[in-house]
C-alpha positions in Angstrom: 0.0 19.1 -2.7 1.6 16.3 -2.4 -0.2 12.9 -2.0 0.7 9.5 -1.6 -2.0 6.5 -2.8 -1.6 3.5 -0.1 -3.8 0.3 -1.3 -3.8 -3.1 0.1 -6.6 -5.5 1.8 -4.7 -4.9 5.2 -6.8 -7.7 6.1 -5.8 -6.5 9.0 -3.6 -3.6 8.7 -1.0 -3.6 11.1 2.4 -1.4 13.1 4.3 -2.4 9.8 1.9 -0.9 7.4 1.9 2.0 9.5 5.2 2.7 10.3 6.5 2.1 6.3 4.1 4.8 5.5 5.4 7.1 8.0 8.5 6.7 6.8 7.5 7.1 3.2 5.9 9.9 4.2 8.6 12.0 6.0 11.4 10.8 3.1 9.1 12.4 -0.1 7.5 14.9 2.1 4.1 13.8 1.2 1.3 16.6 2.5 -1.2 13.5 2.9 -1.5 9.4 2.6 -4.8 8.0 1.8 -4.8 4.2 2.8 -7.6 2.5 0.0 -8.5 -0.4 1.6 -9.2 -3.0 -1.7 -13.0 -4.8 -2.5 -11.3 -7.4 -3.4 -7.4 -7.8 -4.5 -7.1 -9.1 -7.9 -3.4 -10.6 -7.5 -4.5 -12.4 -3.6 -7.1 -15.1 -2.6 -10.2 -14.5 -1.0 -9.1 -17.2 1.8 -9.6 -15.6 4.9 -10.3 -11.9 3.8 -12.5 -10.0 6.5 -15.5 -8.2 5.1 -14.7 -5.1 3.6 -16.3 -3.0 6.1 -14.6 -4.5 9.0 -11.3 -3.7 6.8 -12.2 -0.5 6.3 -13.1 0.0 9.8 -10.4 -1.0 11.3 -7.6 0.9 8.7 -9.9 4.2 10.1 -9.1 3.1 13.3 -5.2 2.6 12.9 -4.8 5.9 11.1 -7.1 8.0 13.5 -4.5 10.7 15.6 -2.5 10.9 12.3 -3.1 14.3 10.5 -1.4 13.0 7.5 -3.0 9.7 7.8 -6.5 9.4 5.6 -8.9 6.7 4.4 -10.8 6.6 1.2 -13.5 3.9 0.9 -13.4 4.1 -3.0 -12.3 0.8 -3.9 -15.1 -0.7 -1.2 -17.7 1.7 -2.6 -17.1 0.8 -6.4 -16.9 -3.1 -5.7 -15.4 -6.2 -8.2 -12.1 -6.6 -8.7 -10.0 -3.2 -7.3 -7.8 -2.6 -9.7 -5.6 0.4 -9.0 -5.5 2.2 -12.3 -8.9 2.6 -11.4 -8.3 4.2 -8.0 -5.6 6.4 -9.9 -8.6 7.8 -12.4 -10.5 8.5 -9.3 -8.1 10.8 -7.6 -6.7 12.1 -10.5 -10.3 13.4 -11.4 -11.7 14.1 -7.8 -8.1 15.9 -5.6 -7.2 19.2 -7.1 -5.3 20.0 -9.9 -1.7 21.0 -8.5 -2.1 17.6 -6.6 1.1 15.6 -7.8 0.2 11.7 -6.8 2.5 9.0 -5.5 1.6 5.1 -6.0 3.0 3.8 -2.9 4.0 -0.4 -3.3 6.4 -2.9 -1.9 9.2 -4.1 -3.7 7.2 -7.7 -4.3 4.6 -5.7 -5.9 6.7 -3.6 -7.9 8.1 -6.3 -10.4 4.7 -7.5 -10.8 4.0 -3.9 -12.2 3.5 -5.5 -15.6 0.9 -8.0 -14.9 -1.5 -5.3 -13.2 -4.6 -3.9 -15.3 -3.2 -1.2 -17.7 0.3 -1.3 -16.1 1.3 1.4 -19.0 -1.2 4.2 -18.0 0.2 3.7 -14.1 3.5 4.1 -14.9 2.7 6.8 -16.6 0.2 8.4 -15.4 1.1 8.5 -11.2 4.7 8.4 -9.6 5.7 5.4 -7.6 7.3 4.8 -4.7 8.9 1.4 -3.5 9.4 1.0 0.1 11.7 -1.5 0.5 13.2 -3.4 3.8 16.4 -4.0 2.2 19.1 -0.9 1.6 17.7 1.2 -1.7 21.1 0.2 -3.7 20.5 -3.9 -2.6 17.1 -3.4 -3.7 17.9 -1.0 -7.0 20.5 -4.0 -8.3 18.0 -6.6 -7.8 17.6 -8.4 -11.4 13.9 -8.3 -10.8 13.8 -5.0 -10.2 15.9 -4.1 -12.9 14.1 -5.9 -15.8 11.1 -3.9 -14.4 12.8 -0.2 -14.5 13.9 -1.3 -18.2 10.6 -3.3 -19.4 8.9 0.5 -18.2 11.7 2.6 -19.6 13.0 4.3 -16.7 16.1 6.6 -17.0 18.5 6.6 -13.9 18.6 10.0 -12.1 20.2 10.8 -9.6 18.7 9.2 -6.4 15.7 7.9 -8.8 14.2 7.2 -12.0 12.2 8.8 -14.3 9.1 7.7 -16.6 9.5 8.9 -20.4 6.2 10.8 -19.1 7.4 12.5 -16.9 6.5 10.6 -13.7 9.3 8.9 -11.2 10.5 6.5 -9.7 11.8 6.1 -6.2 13.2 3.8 -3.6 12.9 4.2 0.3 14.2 2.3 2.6 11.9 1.7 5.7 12.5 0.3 8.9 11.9 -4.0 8.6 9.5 -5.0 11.2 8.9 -8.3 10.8 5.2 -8.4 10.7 2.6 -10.1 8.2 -1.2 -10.0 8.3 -0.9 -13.8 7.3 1.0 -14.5 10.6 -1.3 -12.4 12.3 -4.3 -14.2 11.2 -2.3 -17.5 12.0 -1.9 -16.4 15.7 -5.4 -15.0 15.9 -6.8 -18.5 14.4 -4.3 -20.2 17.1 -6.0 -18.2 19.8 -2.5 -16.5 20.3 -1.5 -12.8 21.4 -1.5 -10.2 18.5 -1.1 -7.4 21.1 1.6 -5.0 19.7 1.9 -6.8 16.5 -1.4 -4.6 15.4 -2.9 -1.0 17.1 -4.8 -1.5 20.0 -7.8 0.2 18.9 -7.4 -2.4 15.8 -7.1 -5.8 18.2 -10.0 -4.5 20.4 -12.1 -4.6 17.2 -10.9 -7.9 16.2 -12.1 -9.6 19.2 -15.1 -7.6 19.6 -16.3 -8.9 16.3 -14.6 -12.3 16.4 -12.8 -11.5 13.4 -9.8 -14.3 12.0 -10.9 -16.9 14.4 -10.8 -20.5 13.8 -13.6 -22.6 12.2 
């Protein structure tokens, strides 16, 4: 089985989320995606992050219709910081053996890999996957992204990169959407539309809890 790990606040989650996982999904063939909604993100600010189980409610509520799609609360249940080496222990420990795990990140996170909690065992312990909104070979040549492959000791491939462990590296292109949750909480806090920026099911929520508004 192949399975991909998903973290963020999604604080909220939203059709670009979504729709880069998809896409992840089909390219690597992943068997399942398990969005980890985080307790609290050690590398963003606490400004204007919804409860955790209004986060977590409404990522079950974007990913329900999706048989791929699932949502683990283990972050949220172990509480503190949510660091993801931690979330990797968890699954490696709890899925079954065979399972072969992907870390799924954006290219902003990616060559910040060195600064996260035990960056080493990650790299070697899970495969990662960069979903990118630039073309793979743009985002490959970028000299942030290389000093990252190199400062990790990835070997080139071809198509992708592999960890002196074992574990790889890959690039995949997803459709750009130009959506944040920031501007989405800036148009919520502006009374504004979100509709079709985030699922319905997931607005409906929002305002029914009078989540991101002003004051």
């Amino acid at each position: 089985m192949r399975v991909g790990l998903f973290g963020g606040s999604f604080n909220p989650i939203h059709l670009g989320h979504l729709r880069a996982a998809e896409e992840v999904r089909e390219a690597m063939q992943l068997d399942l995606v398990y969005f980890i909604p985080a307790a609290s993100p050690p590398h963003k600010s606490a400004d204007g992050l919804a409860a955790a189980d209004h986060r977590l409610r409404m990522v079950q509520l974007a990913t329900k219709g999706n048989r791929h799609f699932m949502v683990s609360d283990t972050e949220i249940r172990r509480g503190g910081q949510s660091y993801t080496v931690d979330t990797i222990r968890h699954f490696r420990a709890t899925l079954r053996a065979q399972a072969v795990l992907f870390l799924m990140m954006g290219t902003d996170s990616f060559v910040e890999l060195d600064t996260w909690k035990e960056a080493g065992e990650i790299a070697a312990t899970c495969s990662i996957i960069v979903h990118t909104r630039a073309p793979v070979i743009e985002a490959q040549r970028s000299p942030a992204t290389l000093a990252t492959v190199q400062r990790f000791g990835y070997i080139a491939k071809s198509g992708y990169y592999v960890h002196p462990s074992g574990q790889t590296l890959n690039f995949i292109s997803t459709t750009f959407l130009p959506i944040s949750a920031s501007s989405i909480r800036a148009k919520l806090q502006a009374q504004q539309s979100a509709r079709y920026l985030v699922p319905a099911d997931v607005l409906d929520y929002i305002q029914r809890h009078a989540l991101y508004q002003a004051g």
